[in-house]
SEVEX-616331 format. One record per residue (C-alpha): residue number from 1; x, y negated, z; chain. Coordinates in Angstrom, 3 decimals, always signed. Layout:
! SEVEX-616331
SITE resi        u        v        w chain
SITE  NUM        X        Y        Z     A
...
//
This chain:
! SEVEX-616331
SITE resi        u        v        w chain
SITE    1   +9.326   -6.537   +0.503     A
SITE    2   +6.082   -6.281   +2.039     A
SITE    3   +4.958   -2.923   +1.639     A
SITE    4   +1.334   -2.046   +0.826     A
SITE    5   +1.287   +0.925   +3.408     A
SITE    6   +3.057   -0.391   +6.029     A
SITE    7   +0.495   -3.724   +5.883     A
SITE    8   -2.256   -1.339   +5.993     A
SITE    9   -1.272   +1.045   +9.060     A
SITE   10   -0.338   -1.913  +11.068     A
SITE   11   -3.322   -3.714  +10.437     A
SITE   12   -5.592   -0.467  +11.204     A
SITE   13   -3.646   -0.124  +14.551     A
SITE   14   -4.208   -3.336  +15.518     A
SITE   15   -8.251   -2.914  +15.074     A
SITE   16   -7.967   +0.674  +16.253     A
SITE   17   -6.127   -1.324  +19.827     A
SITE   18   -8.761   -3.628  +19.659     A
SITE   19  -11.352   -0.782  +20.207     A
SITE   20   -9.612   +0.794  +23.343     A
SITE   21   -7.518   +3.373  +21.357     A
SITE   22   -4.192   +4.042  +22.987     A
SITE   23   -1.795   +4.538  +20.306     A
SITE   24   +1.872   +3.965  +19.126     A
SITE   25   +2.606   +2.905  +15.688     A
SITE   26   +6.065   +4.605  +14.843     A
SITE   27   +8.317   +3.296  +12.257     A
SITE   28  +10.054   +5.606  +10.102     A
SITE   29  +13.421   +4.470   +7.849     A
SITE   30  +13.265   +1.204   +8.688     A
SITE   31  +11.151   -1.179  +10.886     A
SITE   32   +8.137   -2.584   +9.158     A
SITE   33   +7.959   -5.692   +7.522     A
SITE   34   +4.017   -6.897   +7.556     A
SITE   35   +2.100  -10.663   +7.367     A
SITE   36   +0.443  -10.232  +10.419     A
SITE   37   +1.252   -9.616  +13.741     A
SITE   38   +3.673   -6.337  +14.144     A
SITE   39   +2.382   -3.787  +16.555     A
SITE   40   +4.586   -1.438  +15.967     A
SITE   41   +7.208   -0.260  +18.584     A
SITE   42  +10.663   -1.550  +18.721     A
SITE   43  +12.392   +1.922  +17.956     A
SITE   44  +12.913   +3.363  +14.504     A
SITE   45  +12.923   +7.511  +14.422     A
SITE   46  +14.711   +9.169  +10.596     A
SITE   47  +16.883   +5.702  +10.493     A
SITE   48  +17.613   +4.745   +7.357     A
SITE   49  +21.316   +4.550   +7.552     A
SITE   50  +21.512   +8.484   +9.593     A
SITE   51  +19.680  +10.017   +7.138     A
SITE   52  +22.156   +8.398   +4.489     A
SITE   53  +25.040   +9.447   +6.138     A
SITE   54  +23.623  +12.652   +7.386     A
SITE   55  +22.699  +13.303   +3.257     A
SITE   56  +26.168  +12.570   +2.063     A
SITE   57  +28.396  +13.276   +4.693     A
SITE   58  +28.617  +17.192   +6.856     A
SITE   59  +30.396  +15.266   +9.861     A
SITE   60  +27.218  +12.987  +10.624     A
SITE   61  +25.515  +16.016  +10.634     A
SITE   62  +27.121  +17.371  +14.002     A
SITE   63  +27.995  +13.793  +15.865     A
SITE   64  +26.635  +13.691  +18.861     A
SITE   65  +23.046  +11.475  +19.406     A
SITE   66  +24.666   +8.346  +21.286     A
SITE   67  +26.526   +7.341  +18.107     A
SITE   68  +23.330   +8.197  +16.068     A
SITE   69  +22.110   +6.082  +18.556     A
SITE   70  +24.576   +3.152  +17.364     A
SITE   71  +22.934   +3.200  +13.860     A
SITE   72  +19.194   +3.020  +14.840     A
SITE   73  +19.359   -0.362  +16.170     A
SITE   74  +16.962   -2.198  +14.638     A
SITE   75  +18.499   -5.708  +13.795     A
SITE   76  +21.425   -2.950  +12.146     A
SITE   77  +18.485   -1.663  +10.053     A
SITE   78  +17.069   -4.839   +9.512     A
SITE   79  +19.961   -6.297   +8.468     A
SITE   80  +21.009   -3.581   +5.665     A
SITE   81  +17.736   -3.669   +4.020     A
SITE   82  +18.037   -7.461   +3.801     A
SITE   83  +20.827   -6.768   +1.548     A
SITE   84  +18.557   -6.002   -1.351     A
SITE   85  +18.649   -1.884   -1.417     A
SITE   86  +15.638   -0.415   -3.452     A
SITE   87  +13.889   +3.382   -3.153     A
SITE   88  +14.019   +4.662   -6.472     A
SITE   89  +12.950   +8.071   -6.694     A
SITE   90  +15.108   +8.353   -9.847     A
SITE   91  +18.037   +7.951   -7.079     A
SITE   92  +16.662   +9.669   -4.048     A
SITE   93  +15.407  +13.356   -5.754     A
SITE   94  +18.476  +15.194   -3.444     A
SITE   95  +17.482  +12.990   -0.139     A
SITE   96  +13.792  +13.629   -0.802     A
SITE   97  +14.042  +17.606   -0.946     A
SITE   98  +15.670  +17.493   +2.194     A
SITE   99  +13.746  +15.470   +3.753     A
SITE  100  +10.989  +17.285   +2.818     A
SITE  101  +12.777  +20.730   +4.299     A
SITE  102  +12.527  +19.522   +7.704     A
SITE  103  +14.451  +21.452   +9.976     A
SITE  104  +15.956  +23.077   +7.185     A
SITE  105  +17.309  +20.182   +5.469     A
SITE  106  +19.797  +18.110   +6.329     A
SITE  107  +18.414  +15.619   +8.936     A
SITE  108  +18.020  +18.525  +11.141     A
SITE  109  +18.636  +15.944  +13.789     A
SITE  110  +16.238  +13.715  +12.971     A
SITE  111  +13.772  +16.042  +13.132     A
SITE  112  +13.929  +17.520  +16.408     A
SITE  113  +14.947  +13.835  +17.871     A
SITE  114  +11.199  +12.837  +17.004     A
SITE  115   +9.553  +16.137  +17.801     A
SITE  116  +11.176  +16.115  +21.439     A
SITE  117   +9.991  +12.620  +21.521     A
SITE  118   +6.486  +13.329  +20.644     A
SITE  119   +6.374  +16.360  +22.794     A
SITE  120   +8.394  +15.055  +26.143     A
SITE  121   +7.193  +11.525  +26.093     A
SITE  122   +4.584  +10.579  +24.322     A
SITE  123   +1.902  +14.401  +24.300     A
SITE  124   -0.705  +12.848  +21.866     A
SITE  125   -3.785  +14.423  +21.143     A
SITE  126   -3.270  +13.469  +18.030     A
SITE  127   -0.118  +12.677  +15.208     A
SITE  128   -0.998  +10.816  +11.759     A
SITE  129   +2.128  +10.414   +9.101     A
SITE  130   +1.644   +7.637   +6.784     A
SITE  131   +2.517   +9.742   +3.200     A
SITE  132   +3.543  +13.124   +2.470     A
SITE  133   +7.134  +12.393   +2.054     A
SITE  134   +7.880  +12.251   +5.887     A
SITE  135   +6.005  +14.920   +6.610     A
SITE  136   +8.395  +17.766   +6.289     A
SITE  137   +9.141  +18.299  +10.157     A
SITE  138   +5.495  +19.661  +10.126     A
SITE  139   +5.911  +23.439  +10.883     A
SITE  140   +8.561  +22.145  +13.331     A
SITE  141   +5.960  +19.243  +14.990     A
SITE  142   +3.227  +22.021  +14.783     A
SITE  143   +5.051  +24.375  +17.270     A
SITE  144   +6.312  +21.817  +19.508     A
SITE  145   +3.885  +19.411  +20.249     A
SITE  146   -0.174  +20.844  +20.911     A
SITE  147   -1.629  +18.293  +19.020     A
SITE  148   -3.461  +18.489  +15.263     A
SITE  149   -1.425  +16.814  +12.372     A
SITE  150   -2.782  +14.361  +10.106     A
SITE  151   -0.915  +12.989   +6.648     A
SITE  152   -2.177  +10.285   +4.909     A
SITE  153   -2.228  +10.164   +1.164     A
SITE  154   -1.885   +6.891   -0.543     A
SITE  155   +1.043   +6.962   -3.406     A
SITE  156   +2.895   +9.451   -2.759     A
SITE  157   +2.179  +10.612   -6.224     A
SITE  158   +3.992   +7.507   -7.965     A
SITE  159   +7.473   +9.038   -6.178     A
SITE  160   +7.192  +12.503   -6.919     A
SITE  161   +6.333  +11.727  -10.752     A
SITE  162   +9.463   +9.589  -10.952     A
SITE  163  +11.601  +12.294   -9.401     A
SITE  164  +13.966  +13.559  -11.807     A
SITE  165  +14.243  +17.813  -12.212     A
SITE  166  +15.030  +20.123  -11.111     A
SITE  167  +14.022  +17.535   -7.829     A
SITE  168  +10.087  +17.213   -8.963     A
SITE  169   +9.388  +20.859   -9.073     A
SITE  170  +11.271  +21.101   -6.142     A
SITE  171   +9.568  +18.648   -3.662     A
SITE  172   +6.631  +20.178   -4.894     A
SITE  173   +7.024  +23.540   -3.660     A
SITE  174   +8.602  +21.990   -0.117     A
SITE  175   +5.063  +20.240   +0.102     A
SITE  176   +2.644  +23.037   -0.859     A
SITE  177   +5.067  +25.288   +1.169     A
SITE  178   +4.249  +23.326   +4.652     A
SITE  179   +1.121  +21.622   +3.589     A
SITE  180   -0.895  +24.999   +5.539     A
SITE  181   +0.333  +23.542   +8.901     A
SITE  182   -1.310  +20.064   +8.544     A
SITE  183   -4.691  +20.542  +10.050     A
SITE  184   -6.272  +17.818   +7.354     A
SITE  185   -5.490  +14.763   +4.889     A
SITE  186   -7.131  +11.170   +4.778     A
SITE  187   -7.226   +8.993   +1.548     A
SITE  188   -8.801   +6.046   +0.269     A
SITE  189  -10.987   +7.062   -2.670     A
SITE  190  -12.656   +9.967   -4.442     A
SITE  191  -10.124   +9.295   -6.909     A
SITE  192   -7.065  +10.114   -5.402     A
SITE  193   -8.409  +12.808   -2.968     A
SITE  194   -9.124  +14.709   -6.385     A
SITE  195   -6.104  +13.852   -8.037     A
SITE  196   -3.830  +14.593   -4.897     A
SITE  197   -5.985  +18.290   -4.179     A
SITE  198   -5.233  +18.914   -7.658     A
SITE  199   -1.658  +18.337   -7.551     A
SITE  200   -0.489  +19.695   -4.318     A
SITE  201   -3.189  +22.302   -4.866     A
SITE  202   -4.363  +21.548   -1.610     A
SITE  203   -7.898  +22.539   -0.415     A
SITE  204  -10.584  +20.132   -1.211     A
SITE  205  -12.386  +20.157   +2.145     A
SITE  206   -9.174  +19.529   +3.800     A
SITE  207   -9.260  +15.879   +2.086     A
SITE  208  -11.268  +13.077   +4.047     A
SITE  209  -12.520  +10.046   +2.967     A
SITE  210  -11.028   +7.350   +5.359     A
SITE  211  -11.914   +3.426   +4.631     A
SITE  212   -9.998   +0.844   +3.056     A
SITE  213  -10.168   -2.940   +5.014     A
SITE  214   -8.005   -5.632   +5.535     A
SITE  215   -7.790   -8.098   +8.440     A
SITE  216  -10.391  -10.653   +6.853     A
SITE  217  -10.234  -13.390  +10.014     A
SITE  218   -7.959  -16.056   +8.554     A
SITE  219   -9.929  -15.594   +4.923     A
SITE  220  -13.340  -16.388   +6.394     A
SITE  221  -12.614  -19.257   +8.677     A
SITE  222  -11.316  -21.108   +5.743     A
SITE  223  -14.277  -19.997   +3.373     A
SITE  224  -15.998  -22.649   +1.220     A
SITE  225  -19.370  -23.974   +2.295     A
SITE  226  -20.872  -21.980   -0.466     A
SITE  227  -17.997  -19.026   -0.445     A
SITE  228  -16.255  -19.508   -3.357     A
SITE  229  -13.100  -20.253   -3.994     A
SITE  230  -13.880  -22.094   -7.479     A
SITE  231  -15.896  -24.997   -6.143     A
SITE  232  -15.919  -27.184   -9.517     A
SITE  233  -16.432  -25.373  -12.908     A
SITE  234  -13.828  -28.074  -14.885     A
SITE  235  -10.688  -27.725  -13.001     A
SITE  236   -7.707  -25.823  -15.089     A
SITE  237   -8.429  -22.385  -15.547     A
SITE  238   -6.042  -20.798  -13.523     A
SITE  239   -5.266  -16.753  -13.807     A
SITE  240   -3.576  -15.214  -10.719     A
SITE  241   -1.205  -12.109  -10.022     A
SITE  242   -0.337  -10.850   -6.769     A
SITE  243   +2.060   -7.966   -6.390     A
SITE  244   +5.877   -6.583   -7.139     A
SITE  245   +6.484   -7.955  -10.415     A
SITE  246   +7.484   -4.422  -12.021     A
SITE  247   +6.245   -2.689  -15.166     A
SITE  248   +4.240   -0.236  -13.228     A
SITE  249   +2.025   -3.150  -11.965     A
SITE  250   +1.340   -4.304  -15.388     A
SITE  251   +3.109   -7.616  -15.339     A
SITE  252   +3.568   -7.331  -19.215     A
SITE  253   +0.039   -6.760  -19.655     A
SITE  254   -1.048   -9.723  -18.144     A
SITE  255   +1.182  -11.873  -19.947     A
SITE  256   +0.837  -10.512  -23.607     A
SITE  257   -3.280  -11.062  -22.289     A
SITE  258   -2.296  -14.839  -20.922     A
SITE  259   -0.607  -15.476  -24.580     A
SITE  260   -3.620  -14.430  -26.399     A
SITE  261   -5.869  -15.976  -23.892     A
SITE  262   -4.110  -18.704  -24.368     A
SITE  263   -5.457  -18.931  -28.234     A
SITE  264   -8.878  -18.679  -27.670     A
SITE  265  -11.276  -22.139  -27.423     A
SITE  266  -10.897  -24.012  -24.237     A
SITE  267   -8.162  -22.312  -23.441     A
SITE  268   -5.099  -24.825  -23.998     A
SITE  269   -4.606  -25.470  -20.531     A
SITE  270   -5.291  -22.113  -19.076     A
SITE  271   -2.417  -21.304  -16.097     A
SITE  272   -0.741  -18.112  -15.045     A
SITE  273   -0.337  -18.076  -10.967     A
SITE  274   +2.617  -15.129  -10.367     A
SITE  275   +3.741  -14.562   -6.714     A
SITE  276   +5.459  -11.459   -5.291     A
SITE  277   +8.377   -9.235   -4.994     A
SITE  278  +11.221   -9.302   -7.503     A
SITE  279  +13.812   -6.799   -6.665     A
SITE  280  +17.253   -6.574   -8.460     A
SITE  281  +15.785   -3.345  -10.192     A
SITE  282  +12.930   -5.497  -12.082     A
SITE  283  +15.015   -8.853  -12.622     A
SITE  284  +15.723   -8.275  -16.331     A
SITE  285  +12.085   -7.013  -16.844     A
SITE  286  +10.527  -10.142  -15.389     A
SITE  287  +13.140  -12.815  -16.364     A
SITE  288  +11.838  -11.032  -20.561     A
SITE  289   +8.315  -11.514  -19.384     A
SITE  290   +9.141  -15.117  -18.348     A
SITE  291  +11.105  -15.592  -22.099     A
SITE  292   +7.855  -13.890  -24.104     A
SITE  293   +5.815  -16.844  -22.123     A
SITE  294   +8.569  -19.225  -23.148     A
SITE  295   +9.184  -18.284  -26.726     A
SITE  296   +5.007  -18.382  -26.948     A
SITE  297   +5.757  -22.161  -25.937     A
SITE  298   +4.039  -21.761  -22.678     A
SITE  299   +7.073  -22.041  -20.327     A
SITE  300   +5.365  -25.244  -18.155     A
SITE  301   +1.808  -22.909  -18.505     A
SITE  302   +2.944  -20.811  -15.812     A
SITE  303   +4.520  -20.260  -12.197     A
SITE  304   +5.966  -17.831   -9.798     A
SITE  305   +5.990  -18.509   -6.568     A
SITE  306   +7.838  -15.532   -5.223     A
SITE  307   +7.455  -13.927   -2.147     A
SITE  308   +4.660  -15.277   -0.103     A
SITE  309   +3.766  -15.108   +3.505     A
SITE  310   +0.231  -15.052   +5.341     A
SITE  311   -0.546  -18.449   +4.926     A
SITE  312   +0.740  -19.177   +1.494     A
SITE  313   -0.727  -15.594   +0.292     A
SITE  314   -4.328  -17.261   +1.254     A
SITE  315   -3.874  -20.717   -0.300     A
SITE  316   -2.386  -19.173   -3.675     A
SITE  317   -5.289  -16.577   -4.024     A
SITE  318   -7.782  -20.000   -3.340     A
SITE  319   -5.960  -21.895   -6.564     A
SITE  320   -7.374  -18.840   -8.902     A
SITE  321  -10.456  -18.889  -10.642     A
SITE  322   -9.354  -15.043  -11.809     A
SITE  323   -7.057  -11.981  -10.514     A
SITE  324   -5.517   -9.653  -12.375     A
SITE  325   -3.122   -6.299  -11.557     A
SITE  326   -3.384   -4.485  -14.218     A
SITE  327   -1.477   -1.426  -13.077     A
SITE  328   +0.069   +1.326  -15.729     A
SITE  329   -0.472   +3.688  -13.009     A
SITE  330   -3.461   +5.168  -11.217     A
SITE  331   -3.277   +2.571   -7.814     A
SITE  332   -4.628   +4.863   -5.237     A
SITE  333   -5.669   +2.166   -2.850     A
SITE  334   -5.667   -1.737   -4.318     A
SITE  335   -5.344   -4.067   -1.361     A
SITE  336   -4.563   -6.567   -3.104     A
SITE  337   -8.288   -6.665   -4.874     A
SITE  338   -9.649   -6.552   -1.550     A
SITE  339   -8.069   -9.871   -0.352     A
SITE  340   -8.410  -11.939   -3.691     A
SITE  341  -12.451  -10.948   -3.298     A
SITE  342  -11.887  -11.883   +0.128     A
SITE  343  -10.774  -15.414   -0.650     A
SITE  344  -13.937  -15.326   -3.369     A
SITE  345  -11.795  -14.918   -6.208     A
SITE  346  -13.702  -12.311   -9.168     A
SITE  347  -11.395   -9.780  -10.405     A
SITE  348  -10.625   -8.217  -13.381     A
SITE  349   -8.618   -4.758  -13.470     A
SITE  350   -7.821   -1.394  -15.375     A
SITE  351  -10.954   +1.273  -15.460     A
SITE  352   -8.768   +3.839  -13.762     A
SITE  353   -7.567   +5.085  -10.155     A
SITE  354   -9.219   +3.546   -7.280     A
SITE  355  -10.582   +0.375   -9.367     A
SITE  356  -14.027   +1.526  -10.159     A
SITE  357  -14.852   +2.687   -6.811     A
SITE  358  -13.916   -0.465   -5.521     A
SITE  359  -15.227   -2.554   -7.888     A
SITE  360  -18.441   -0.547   -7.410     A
SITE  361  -18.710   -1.160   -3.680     A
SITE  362  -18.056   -4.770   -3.880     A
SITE  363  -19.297   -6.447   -6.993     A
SITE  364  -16.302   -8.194   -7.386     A
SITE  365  -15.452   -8.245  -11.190     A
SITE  366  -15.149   -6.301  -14.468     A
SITE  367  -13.229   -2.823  -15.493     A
SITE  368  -11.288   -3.241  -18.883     A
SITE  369   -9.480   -0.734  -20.702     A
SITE  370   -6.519   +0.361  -19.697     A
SITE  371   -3.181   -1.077  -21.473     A
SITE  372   -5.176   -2.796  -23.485     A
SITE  373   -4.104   -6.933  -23.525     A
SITE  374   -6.977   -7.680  -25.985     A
SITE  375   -9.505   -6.096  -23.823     A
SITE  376   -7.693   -7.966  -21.039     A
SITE  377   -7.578  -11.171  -22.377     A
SITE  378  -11.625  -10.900  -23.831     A
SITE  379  -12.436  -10.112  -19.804     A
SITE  380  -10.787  -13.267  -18.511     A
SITE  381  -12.172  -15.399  -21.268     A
SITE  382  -16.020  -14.363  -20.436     A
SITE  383  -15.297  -14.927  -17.186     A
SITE  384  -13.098  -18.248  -17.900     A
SITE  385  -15.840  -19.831  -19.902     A
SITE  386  -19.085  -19.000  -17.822     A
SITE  387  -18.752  -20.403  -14.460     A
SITE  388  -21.952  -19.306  -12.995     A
SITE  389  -20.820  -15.144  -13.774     A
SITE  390  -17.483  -16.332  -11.837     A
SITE  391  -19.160  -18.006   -9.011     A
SITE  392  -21.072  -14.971   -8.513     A
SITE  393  -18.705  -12.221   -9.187     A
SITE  394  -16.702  -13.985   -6.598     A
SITE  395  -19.335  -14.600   -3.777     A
SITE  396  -21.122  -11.232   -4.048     A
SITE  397  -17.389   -9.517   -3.542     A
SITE  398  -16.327  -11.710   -0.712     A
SITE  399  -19.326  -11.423   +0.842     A
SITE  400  -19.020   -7.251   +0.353     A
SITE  401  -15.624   -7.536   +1.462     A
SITE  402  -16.078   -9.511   +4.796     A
SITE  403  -19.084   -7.093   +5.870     A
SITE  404  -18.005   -3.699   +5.051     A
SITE  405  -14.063   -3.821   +4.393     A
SITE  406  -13.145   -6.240   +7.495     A
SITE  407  -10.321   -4.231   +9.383     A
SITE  408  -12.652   -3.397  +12.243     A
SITE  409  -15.148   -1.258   +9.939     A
SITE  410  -12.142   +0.399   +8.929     A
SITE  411  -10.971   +0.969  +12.319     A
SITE  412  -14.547   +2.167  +13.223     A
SITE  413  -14.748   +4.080  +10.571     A
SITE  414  -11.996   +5.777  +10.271     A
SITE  415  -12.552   +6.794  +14.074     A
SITE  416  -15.457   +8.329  +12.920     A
SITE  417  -13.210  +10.702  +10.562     A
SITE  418  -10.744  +11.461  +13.314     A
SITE  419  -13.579  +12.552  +16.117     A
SITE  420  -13.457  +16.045  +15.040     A
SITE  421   -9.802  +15.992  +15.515     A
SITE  422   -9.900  +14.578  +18.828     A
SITE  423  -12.003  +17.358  +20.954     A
SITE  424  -12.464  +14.927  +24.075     A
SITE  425  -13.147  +11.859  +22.145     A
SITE  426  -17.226  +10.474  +23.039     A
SITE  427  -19.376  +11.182  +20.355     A
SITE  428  -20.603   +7.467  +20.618     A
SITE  429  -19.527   +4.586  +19.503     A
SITE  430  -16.815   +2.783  +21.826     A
SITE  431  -13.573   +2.824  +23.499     A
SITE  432  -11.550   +6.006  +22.330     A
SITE  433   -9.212   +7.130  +24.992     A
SITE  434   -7.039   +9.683  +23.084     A
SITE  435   -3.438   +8.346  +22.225     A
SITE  436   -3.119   +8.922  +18.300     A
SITE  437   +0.722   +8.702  +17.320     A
SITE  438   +0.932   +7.414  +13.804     A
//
C-alpha cells in the first residue's frame, strides 16, 4: 500500500533537494512505495526477508554478508511484498523487541551493516529515522558514526498499543532504555508530542515541532477559477473517503453516518466515494460494511474505487463536495485532510489527535464527536444543504493549505528545526550544505 510515512519523507526530501540539501533517503524493510517521484536510493538496509530469517532461523544469523546480500535485492523485496503480506503488530511483538535491542537482538547483522555504512561511506552530519521502531541500533549508531541522531514520531504509538504482552511492556522498556542516546525527536502536532513524551516518558524539550506539507503542485495547476472543487451547488451530494479501509480508520462510522444521512431531506441521492487500501486482513470487515450499505438498500448509492494513484487520487478528491476519516484512533499526522483541502474539498473529522490543530490552522471544516455516526451524519448534512458554508470551508482551507503546508514550507521549515543540529549549517535562509541521512 501506499504508506502515509513513507509519502511524507520522500516528499520532504525531495523539497529539502530542491533547497541544496545533500541528503540520502534510506529505505528500511522494504523499498518505498510513494505517488510521486521516488528519491530514495536503490539499496534497502534491515531487508525484510534477513530480518525474517535472521528472527526465526540461528543459521541466518552467522551466514556470511554476500548471501545476505542475495536477499536485499530489491525487485526480491519488491516482489514478496507484492504477495499481499501485512505488519500486524499482533504478529510481529517477538520481531519488534529485537529489533528494538539493536545489537543485542537478533539482526545483529543488520545493525552494524548500516552503521559501517553510515560511518565508512556516507559521514553525515546528521542521521534522521523515520519512527521509533527502527531506531534500536541507536547506542550502536551513536558510538560509531559522530553525527547527532534524530527519530521522528508519527504512529508509532498505534503498533506498540496493538502489541500483545508480555511484548508491549517489553518494547517499551527497549525504547525508554536507548531513547537517552537520541540527541532529539520531531513530530507533527502538539498533540502527539504530548502524548508520545508521556508515553515513552521522554523529556518534553527534547520534542520539536516539525511541519506537516504535502507536494501541492499538481493540486493547484488544476484549481477551479474560483478554487473550489464544488463549482455548482445542485450536483449529487457526494461524500468522500480516502484511506486503508480498516476499522481503525473509521470506515464503519462513515457508513452507519451515510445510512442515516441518507434519511434526512434532500438526501435521497446523496453518494459515498470510497478509495484505498484493502488488505486480506480487512476484507471481511469491508465486504460487512459494503452488506450494511446493501441491506440499507443503498448498494448502487456508493463506490470504491480501490487503490488510487497520483492522478486518479486528485480527480476522486475533485468529485466530493465532503471528506470524511473518521479515525477510532488518535491520527498523529492526517495527510490525507491536507490534500482533500488542497483540492478545495471542506472536511469533516473526529475532535481528537492531530484534527483540531489542523483544522485550526486551515479553516477547512468542522470537529464532531468522536464515534459518534449521529453527530457525523448532522455535520455532513449542514454542510450538504448550505452550499455557500461548503464553498467557503473549502476555499479558505485550500487556500491555507497551498500557502503554508506546500512541501517547500515544510522543507524550509523543518530546516529551521534541524539548524541547531547541524553546527556549520548558515544561519540564513538558503542552500544547506550538510548531508542529512534519513
Amino acid at each position: 500500500m501506499y504508506c502515509g510515512s513513507c509519502m511524507h519523507d520522500n516528499t520532504l526530501a525531495r523539497a529539502m533537494a530542491r533547497r541544496g540539501v545533500d541528503l540520502l533517503l534510506t529505505p528500511m524493510y522494504t523499498p518505498i512505495r510513494t505517488d510521486e517521484e521516488n528519491v530514495s536510493i536503490d539499496r534497502v538496509f534491515f531487508g525484510g526477508i534477513n530480518v525474517y530469517l535472521q528472527q526465526n532461523f540461528a543459521v541466518f544469523r552467522r551466514l556470511p554478508a554476500f548471501i545476505d546480500r542475495l536477499f536485499e535485492l530489491p525487485w526480491l523485496l519488491r516482489w514478496a511484498t507484492s504477495r499481499g503480506m501485512e505488519t500486524s503488530a499482533k504478529q510481529l511483538g517477538s520481531m519488534t523487541v529485537s529489533m528494538l535491542r539493536g545489537e543485542r537482538g537478533f539482526q545483529r547483522k543488520e545493525v552494524l551493516k548500516l552503521c559501517q555504512w553510515l560511518a565508512e561511506d556516507v559521514r553525515p552530519d546528521l542521521i534522521i529515522t523515520s519512527n521509533i521502531l527502527i531506531a534500536g541500533a541507536a547506542p550502536t549508531l551513536k558510538s560509531k558514526v559522530a553525527a547527532p541522531l534524530l527519530v521522528t514520531l508519527q504512529g508509532d504509538d498505534i503498533f506498540l498499543d496493538d502489541l500483545t504482552e508480555p511484548y508491549k511492556t517489553q518494547s517499551l522498556e527497549e525504547i525508554r532504555r536507548f531513547a537517552g542516546s537520541i540527541d532529539g525527536f520531531l513530530t507533527h502536532s502538539e498533540y502527539y508530542a504530548d502524548h508520545m513524551a508521556r508515553l515513552l516518558g521522554l523529556p518534553r524539550g527534547k520534542i520539536h515541532l516539525a511541519p506537516l506539507g504535502i507536494d501541492t503542485h499538481d493540486f493547484a495547476s488544476e484549481s477551479s477559477s474560483d478554487g473550489s472543487a464544488t463549482p455548482h451547488p445542485n450536483r449529487v451530494p457526494t461524500i468522500g473517503y480516502l484511506a486503508r479501509l480498516s476499522p481503525e480508520k473509521g470506515l464503519h462510522v462513515l457508513v452507519d453516518a451515510f445510512i442515516l444521512l441518507r434519511q434526512r431531506p434532500d438526501m435521497e441521492h446523496a453518494r459515498l466515494h470510497l478509495a484505498g487500501w484493502l488488505g486480506d486482513a480487512n476484507r471481511s470487515f469491508a465486504e460487512e460494511q459494503f452488506n450494511k450499505l446493501r441491506q440499507a438498500g443503498l448498494g448502487d448509492a456508493f463506490h470504491y474505487a480501490g487503490v488510487v494513484d497520483r492522478r486518479q487520487k486528485i480527480s476522486f478528491l475533485k468529485t466530493l463536495d465532503v471528506f470524511s476519516v473518521p479515525t477510532v484512533y488518535r491520527e498523529p499526522k492526517g495527510l490525507y485532510v491536507l490534500e482533500a483541502l488542497a483540492a478545495g474539498v471542506p472536511v469533516v473529522q473526529p475532535e481528537h489527535g492531530a484534527f483540531p490543530e489542523l483544522l485550526s490552522r486551515t479553516g477547512g471544516g468542522r470537529l464532531v464527536r468522536p464515534n459518534d455516526p449521529n453527530h457525523l451524519a448532522e455535520a455532513l448534512y449542514e454542510l450538504l444543504i448550505n452550499f455557500e458554508l461548503r464553498r467557503s470551508f473549502g476555499q479558505t482551507g485550500q487556500r491555507n493549505v497551498l500557502a503554508h503546508f506546500n512541501a517547500d514550507a515544510m522543507a524550509r521549515d523543518t530546516l529551521d528545526c534541524l539548524r541547531p543540529f547541524l553546527p556549520d549549517a548558515p544561519s540564513a535562509p538558503g542552500p544547506v550544505k550538510n548531508e542529512i541521512g534519513a
